[in-house]
N, C-alpha and C positions, 0 to 999 in steps of 0.2 A: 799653409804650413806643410813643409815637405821632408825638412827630416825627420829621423826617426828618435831625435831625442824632443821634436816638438810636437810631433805626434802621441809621443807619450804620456804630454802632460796636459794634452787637453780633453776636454771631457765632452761627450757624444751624448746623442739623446737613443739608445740602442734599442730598435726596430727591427732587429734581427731577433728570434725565437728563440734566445737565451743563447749565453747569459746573461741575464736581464738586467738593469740599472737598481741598486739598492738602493739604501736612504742611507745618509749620513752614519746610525747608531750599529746598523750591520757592519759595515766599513771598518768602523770603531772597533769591534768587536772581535776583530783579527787581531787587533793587539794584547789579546787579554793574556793572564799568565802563563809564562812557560809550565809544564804541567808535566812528569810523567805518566806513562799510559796504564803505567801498573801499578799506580796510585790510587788512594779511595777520593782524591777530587777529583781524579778523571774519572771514572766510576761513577760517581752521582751526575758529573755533567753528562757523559754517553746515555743515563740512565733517565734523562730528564728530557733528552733529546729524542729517545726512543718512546718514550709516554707522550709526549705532546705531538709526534708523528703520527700514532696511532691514533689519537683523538680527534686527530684532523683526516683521517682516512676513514675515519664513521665506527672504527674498531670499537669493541665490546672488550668485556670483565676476560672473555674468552681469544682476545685476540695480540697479537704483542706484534713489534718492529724488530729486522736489524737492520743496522746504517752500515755502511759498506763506504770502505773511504775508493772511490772510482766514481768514474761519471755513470749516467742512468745507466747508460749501457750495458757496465758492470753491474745491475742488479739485474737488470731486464735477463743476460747470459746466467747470473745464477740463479732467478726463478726458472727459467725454463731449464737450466741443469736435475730439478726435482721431479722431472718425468723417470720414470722407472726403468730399466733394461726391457722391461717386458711391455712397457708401455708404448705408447704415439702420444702424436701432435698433432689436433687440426690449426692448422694458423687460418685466419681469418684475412684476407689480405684486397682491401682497395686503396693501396698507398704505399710511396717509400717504407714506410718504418712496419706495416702487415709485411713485406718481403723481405727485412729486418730480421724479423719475428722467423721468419722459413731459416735466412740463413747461418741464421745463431744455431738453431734448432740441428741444422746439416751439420753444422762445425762442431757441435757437440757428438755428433752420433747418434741423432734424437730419430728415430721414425718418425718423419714429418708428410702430414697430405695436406697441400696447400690450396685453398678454396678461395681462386683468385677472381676476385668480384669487375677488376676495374677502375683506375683511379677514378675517385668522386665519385664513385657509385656505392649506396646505401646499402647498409648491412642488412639483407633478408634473413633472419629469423627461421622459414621456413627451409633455405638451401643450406643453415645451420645445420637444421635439422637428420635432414637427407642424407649428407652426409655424413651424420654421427647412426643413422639409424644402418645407412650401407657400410658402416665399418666399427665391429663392435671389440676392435682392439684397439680402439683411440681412447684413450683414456684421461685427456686434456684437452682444451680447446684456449685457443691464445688469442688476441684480438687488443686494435690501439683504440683507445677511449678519441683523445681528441689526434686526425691523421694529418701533423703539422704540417704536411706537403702539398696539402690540396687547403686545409683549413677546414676541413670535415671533424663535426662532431659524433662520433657512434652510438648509438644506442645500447651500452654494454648489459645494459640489465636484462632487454629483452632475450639475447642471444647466451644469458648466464642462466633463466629459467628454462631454454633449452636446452642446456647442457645439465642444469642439475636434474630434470625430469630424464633424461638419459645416464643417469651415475658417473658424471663424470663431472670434472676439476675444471677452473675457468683460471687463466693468467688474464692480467689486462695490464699493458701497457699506460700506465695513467701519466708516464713523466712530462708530459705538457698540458695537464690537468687538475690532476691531483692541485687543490688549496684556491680554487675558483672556480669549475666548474662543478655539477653535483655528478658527486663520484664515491660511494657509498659503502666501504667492505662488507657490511652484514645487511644494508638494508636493499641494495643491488646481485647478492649474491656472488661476490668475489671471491675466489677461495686464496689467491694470493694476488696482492695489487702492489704493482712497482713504479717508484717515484724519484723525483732529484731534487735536491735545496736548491736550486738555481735558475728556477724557470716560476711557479706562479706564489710558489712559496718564497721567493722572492730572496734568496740565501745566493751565497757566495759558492761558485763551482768547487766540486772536488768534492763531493757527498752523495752519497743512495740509498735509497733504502728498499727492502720487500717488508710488508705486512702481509700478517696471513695469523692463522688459529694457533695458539699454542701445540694443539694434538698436531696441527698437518705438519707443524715442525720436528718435534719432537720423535715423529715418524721417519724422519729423514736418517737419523740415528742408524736406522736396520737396513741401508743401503748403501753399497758404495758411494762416491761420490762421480762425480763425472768432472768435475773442475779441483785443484787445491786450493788457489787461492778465493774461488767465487763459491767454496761448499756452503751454502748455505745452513746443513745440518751443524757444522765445525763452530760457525759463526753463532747459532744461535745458542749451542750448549757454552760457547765462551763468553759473550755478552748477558747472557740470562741467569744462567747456572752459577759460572763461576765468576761473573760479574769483568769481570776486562774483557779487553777486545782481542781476537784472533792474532793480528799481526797491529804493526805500530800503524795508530790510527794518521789522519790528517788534524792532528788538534787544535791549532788556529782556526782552520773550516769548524770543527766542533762547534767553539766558542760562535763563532759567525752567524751560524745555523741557529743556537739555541736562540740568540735574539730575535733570527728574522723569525721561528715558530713562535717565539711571543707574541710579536708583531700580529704575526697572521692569527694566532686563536683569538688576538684583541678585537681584530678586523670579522673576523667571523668568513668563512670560504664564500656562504651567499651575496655577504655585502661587499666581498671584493671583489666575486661574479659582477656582481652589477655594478661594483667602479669600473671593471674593462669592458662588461658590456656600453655603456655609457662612451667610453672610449672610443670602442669595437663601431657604433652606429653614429658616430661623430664623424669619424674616419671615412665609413662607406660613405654618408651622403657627399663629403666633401669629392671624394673622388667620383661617383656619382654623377653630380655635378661638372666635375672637367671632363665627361665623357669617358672614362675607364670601365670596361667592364668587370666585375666580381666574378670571378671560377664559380664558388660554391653559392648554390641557390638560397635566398633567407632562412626557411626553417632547418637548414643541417650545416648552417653558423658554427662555430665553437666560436667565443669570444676571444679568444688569445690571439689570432691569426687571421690575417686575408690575403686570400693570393688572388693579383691583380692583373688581368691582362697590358703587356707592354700594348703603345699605338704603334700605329706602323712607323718605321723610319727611324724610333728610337730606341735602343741597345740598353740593355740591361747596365753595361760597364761603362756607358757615359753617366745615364742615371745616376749608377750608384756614386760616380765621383762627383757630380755635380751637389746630390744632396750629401754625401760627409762632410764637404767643403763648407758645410752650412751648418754641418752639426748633427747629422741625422746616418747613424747609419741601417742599411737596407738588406733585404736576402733578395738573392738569385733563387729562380725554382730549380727541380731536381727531373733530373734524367728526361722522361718524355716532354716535359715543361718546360724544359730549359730555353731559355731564350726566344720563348713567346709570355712569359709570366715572371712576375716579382713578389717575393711576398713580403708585409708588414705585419708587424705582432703589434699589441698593446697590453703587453704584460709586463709586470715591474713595476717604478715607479717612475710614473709620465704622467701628465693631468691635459687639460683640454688645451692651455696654452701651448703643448708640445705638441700635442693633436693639427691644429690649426699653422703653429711655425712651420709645420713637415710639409704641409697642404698648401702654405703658400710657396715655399720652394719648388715643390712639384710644379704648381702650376705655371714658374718663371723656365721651365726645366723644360715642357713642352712643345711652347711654340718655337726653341732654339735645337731641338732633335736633329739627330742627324747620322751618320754613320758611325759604326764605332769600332771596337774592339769585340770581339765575341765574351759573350759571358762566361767567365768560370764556374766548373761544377764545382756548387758549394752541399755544406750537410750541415746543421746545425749543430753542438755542442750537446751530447745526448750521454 
């Protein structure tokens, strides 16, 4: 199928790190009624969406959401917008999205020290440390939960007991985590965790959120802002306080959203961990097996992601078209990766029958390798 009107109408099995494949009732769910935004039904839907966010990010009596119509991005730039004029930023960086984290941080004006570990190298705890003890005007510390680049899962807790024994504030990147891996506001020590409907929450793109404590919000109030439309102090006195949203939301995504956080609180975050884990070690033995090697070592897995070494001879860009042609489509790796690795997710909704169709494609894909096109720099939908 090669044009673009037949392209459109077919449906993919999406292996790429969001936006992920939903189920039938999300889909649905974008048709629901047209709605004004300064109405009391859009009101209690933003306000149902913001509770059941929090619920699934571990938040407390003590903690509340706002949903941000932009991709994660957009929350990710306006948590780190709530560092102070007088403050820093340690970013924590062994991955595209830890140097994300720097350059948001620069773009804003942020004092940022960037404590760059290494792709696929393990978050140590103690060079968290070190660095927060040699600089006692840092007063946050930023850091990605799962680093979709490599398929590293971080250890956010341990490097969040370091930072609160230091007095200081943790961001975490949770947007390719947050609703299957454990990822915990109050019981990890998060003081603001940023997330997307689009990835394991398993929602329709165009939504974000920051959870964080009512007080750290509420505190935002007594400082300029560094962003208009990403202030997150703006946003919370308007969704909270005076119950509507800042500016005009995305309210089809709304409706989209509240279903798939149905869905997930139904599902429970643990038992969908281990539907992608289940997935996740399906996938590795099959590739395994055809002789592929795996980037990241078994114990610092994240289950949503693998990135796979290409064999020699064959190109990322024949790959990829050989499996779309089949119904699967695939990520290219990022910057130093690029066109020696590929990565697969299995987040969404996919089950072992899509596990296996991908793995038999692959393995018709290999022994016809051959020259290709160079791979394009790709970045997932964040």
């Amino acid at each position: 199928m090669t044009t673009s009107a037949s392209a459109a109408s077919r449906s993919w099995v999406l292996m790429n790190p969001g936006p992920v494949n939903t189920v039938p009732e999300v889909r649905a769910a974008l048709g629901g009624p047209d709605l004004c935004h300064r109405e009391p039904e859009f009101t209690e839907l933003m306000n149902d969406v913001r509770r059941k966010v929090t619920a699934l990010c571990g938040g407390t009596a003590r903690h509340t959401s706002v949903v941000l119509t932009g991709s994660g991005t957009a929350a990710l730039e306006a948590a780190v917008g709530v560092v102070p004029p007088t403050g820093g930023l340690l970013v924590v960086d062994n991955g595209h999205y830890g140097q994300r984290l720097h350059d948001i941080a620069a773009a804003l004006g942020v004092r940022c020290v960037r404590l760059e570990l290494g792709w696929g190298t393990p978050v140590d705890p103690g060079r968290v440390e070190r660095a927060l003890a040699a600089d006692a005007s840092l007063t946050h510390v930023a850091l990605v939960h799962h680093e979709t680049s490599t398929g590293m899962l971080n250890d956010v807790a341990a490097s969040a007991a370091v930072a609160h024994r230091h007095g200081r504030q943790v961001i975490v990147d949770a947007i390719s985590s947050v609703g299957a891996e454990p990822v915990d506001i109050a019981a990890h020590g998060i003081d603001w965790l940023v997330g997307t409907a689009n990835k394991c929450l398993e929602g329709m793109p165009g939504l974000s959120f920051v959870c964080a404590a009512h007080t750290d919000f509420a505190e935002l109030a007594t400082r300029a802002p560094r962003s208009y439309y990403l202030d997150l102090g703006r946003h919370y006195q308007a969704q909270h306080t005076a119950g509507v949203p800042a500016f005009t939301p995305a309210v089809p995504v709304f409706h989209a959203f509240d279903k798939a956080l149905d869905l997930a609180l139904a599902e429970g975050p643990a038992a969908r961990g281990a539907r992608y884990r289940r997935l996740a070690e399906r996938l590795r033995a099959g590739l395994t097996a055809l002789g592929l090697r795996i980037l990241i070592p078994p114990h610092h897995r994240a289950v949503g992601l693998t990135a796979v070494a290409l064999p020699e001879g064959l190109t990322f860009a024949r790959l990829h078209q050989e499996l779309k042609d089949e119904g699967f489509v695939v990520y290219a790796a990022q910057e130093q990766l690029a066109g020696g690795y590929f990565r697969l997710s299995t987040m969404g909704a996919m089950d072992a029958a899509d596990i296996d169709a991908c793995l038999a494609v692959l393995a018709r894909a290999l022994p016809s390798a051959g020259a290709g096109d160079p791979p394009p720099r790709t970045t997932e939908a964040r």
